[in-house]
C-alpha positions as CSV (number, residue, x, y, z in Angstrom):
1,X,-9.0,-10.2,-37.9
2,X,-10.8,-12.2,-35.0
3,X,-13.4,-9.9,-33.0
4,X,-14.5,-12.1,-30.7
5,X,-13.9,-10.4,-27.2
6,X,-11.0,-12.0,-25.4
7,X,-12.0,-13.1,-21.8
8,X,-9.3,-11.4,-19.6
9,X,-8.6,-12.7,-16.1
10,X,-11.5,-14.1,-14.2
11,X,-13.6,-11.3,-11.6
12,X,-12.5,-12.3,-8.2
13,X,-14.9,-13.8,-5.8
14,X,-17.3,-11.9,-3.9
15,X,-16.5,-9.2,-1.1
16,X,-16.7,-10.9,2.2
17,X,-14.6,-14.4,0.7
18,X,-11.2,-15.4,1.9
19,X,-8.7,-17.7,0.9
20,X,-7.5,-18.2,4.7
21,X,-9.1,-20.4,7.2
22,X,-11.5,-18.7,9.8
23,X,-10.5,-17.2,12.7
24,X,-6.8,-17.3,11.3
25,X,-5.9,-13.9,12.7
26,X,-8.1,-14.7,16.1
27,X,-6.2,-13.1,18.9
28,X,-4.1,-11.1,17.0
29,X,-3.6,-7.2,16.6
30,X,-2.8,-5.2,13.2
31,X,-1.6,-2.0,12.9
32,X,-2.4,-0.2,9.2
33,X,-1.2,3.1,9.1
34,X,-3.2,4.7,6.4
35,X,-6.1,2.5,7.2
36,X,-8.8,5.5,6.9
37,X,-9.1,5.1,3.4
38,X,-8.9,3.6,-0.2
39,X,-6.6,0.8,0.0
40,X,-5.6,0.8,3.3
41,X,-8.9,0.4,4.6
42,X,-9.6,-2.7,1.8
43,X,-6.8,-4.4,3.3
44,X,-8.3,-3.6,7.7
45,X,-11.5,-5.1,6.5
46,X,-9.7,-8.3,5.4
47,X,-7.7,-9.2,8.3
48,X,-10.9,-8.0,10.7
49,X,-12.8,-10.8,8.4
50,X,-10.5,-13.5,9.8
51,X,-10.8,-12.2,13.5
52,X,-7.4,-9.7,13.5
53,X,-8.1,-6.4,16.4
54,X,-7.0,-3.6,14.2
55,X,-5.5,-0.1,15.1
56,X,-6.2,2.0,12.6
57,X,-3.7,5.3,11.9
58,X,-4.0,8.6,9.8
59,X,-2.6,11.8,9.6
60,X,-6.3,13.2,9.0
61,X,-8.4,12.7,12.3
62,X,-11.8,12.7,9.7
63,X,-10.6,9.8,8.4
64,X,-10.5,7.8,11.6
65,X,-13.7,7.8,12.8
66,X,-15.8,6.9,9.6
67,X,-13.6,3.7,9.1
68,X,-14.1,3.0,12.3
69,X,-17.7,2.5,12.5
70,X,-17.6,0.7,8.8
71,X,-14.8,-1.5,10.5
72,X,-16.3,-2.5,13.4
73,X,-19.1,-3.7,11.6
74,X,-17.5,-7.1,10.7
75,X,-17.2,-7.7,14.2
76,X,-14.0,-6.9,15.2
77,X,-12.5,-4.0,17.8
78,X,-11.1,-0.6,16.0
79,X,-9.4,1.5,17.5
80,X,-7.7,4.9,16.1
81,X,-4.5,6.8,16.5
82,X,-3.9,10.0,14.9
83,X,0.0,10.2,13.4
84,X,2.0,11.6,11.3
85,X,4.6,9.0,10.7
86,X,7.5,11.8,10.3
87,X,7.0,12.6,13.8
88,X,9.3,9.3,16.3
89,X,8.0,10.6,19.5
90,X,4.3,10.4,18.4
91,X,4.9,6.8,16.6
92,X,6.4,6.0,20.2
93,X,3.2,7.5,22.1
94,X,0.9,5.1,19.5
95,X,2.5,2.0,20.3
96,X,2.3,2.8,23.8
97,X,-1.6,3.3,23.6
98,X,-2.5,0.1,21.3
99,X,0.0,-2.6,23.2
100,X,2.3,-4.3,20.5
101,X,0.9,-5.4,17.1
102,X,1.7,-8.9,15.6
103,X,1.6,-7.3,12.4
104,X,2.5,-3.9,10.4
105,X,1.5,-2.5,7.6
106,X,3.3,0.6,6.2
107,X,0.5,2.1,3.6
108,X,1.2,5.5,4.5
109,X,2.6,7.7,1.3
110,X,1.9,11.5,-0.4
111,X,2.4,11.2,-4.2
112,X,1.2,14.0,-6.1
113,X,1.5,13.8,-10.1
114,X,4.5,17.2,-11.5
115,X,7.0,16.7,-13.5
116,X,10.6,16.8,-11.8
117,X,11.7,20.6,-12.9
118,X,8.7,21.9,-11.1
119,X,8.9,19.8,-7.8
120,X,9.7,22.1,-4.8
121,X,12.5,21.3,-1.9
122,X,9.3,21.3,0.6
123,X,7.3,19.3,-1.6
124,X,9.9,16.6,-2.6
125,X,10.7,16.5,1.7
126,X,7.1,16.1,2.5
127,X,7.0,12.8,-0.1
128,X,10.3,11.2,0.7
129,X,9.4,12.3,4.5
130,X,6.0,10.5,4.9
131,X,6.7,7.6,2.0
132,X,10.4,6.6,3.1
133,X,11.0,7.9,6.2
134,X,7.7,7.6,7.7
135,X,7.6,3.7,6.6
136,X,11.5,3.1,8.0
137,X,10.6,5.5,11.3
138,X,7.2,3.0,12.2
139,X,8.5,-0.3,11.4
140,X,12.1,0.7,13.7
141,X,9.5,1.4,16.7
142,X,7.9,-2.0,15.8
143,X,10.8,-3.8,15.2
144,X,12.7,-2.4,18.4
145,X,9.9,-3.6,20.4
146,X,9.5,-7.0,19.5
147,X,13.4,-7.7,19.7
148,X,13.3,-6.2,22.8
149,X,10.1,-9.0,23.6
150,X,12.0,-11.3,21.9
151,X,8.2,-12.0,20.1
152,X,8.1,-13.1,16.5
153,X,5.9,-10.5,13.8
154,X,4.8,-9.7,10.4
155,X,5.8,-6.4,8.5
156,X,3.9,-5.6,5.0
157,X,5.4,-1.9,3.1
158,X,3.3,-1.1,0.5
159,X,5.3,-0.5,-2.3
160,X,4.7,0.7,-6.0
161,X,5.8,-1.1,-9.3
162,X,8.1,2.1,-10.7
163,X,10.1,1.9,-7.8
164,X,11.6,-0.5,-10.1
165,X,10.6,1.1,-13.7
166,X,11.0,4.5,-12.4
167,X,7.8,6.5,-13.0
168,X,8.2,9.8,-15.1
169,X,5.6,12.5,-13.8
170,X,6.4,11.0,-10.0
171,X,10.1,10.9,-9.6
172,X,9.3,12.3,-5.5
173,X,7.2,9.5,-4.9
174,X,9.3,6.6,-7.3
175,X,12.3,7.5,-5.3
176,X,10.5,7.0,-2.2
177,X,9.3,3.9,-3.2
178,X,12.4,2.6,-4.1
179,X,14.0,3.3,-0.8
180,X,10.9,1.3,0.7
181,X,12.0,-1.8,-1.9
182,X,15.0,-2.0,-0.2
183,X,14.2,-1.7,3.2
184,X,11.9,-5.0,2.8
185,X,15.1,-6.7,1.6
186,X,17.6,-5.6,4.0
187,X,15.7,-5.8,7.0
188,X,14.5,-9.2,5.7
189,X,18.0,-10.5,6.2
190,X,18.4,-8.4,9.5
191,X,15.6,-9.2,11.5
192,X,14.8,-12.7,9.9
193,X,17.2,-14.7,12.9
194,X,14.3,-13.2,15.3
195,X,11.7,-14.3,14.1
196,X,10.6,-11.1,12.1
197,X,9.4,-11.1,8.6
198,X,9.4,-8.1,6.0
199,X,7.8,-7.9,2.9
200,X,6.5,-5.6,0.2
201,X,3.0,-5.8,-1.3
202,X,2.7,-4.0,-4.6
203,X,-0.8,-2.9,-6.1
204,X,-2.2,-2.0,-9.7
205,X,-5.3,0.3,-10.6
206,X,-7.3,-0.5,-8.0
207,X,-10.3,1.9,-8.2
208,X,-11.6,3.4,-5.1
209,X,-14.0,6.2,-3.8
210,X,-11.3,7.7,-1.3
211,X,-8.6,8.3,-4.6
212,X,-7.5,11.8,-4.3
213,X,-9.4,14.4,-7.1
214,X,-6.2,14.8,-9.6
215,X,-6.2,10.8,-9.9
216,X,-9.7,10.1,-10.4
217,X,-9.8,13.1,-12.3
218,X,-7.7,11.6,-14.7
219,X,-9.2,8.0,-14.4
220,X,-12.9,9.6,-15.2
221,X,-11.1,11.2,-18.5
222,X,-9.5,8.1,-19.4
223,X,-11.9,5.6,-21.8
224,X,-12.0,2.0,-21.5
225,X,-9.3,1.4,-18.5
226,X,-10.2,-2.4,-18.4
227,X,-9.2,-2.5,-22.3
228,X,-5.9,-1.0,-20.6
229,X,-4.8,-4.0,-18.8
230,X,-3.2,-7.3,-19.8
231,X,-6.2,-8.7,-17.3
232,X,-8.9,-6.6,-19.4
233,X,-9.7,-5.2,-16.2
234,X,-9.1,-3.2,-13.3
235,X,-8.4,-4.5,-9.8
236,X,-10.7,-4.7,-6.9
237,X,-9.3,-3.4,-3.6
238,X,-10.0,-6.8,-1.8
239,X,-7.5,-8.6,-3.9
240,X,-5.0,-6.7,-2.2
241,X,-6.6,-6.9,1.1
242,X,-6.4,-11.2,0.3
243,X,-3.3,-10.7,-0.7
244,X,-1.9,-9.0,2.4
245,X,-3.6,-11.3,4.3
246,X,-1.5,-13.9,3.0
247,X,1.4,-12.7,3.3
248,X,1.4,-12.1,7.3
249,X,0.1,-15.2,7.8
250,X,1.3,-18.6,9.5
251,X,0.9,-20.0,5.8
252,X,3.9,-17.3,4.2
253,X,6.0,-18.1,7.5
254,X,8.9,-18.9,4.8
255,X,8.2,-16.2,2.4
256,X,10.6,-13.2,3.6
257,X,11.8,-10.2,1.5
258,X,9.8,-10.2,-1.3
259,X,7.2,-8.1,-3.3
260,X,4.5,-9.5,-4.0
261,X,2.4,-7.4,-7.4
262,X,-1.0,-7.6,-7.6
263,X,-1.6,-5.7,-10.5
264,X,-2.7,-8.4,-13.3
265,X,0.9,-8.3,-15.2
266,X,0.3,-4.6,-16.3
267,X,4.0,-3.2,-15.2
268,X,5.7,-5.8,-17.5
269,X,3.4,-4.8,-20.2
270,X,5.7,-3.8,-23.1
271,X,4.8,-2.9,-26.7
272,X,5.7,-4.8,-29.9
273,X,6.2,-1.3,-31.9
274,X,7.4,1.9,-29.3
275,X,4.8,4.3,-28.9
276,X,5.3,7.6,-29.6
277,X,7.0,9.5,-26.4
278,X,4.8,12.3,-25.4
279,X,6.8,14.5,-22.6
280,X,5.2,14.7,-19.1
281,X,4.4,18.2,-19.5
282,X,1.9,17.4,-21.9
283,X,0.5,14.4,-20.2
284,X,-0.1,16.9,-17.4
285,X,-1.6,19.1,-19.7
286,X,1.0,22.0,-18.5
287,X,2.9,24.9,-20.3
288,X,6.6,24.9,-21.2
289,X,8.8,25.0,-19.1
290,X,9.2,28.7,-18.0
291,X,12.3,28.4,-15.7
């Protein structure tokens, strides 16, 4: 058998690079609820790089200000709303503060690894609430306001890959995401006669320092996680960011409810032989089921 190490996808270019001319987002104002953190924030920085004002929203006010100040950095005004995207009157008060954004993007979720006998009422609510809901209750006030402007726009929901797989271990947050799936295509088709674009943007393993503790727990315990991709290895958080970038651009202005994955091919990674099927309780590293 050959050894030789197979050379995987080529490492992206450097932070700070962009596919998109300067200046392409000069004038205009994003909205990233979300944006305090991990990927959210990786996909502010891009559109600040090409000249976009951002408004940056979280339901954690400690998250606002520290992405602030790194935000600003690259030249660009921040400002900061705290929101919980379950909550229409306080989604109303934030677009009245920030004036209307040219684009959205829904990053918001809650996703929390159990499996599906031990997933409360409250805590499959809270999931659904903030993932579906949340997304569908922002981009209405959004939407409503530029039909009422009659002003075209650019709407990016963060989706994730099971909410076409399904993902055992998450069936809260899978269900969620599906919803989300098919919001991009039917308001696609509804709001595409004014001008409006909707699509979903889809990340893999994207490392990150703000990943919550039972994630990067289980990332730190895991060996070899480039070895684990059809890439041979992980994503960086820019790619997404480029990606996004993209997407609600004037170059995209036919591309309209679709997903785009960034993920290096691993959801349509199947095995030659099945492996063996070990329950989620065990991945988990829980107990039997005690009723």
């Amino acid at each position: 058998m050959d050894d030789t190490p197979l050379p995987g996808l080529p490492l992206p270019p450097p932070p700070g690079a962009s596919a998109l001319p300067p200046g392409t987002y000069d004038g205009s104002l994003v909205l990233i609820t979300g944006g305090g953190t991990g990927l959210g924030k990786a996909i502010a920085a891009e559109f600040a790089r090409l000249g976009a004002d951002l408004v940056i929203v979280s339901r954690r006010e400690e998250h606002l200000a520290p992405a602030q100040k790194e935000l600003a950095q690259l030249g660009t005004r921040v400002t900061t709303a705290v929101c919980d995207v379950r909550d229409p009157e306080r989604i109303a008060e934030v677009f009245d503060g920030c004036g209307l954004p040219d684009v959205l993007v829904n990053n918001a979720a809650a996703n929390f690894p159990v499996p599906a006998e031990d997933i409360s009422p409250n805590a499959w609510r809270a999931v659904v609430d903030i993932t579906l809901t949340g997304t569908f209750l922002v981009t209405r006030e959004f939407g409503r306001r530029h039909l009422g402007a009659g002003t075209p726009a650019s709407i990016i929901d963060v989706g994730a890959s099971y909410a076409w797989t399904g993902g055992p271990g998450f069936a809260h947050s899978a269900a969620a995401k599906a919803g989300v799936q098919n919001l991009v295509r039917t308001l696609a088709v509804e709001w595409g006669p004014y001008g409006i674009r909707v699509n979903g943007l889809v990340p893999g393993l994207m490392p990150h320092e703000d990943m919550t503790d039972d994630i990067r727990g289980r990332l730190d315990r895991a060996v070899a996680l480039d070895a684990r991709q059809p890439a041979l290895r992980v994503g960086a958080p820019r790619e997404l960011g480029w990606a996004a970038t993209f997407l609600a651009s004037p170059y995209a202005r036919f591309i309209t409810g679709h997903t785009l994955v960034v993920d290096g091919a691993n959801w349509q990674r199947r095995e030659l032989v099945s492996p063996p099927v070990v329950p989620v309780r065990e991945q988990l590293e829980r107990g039997p089921f005690a009723g």
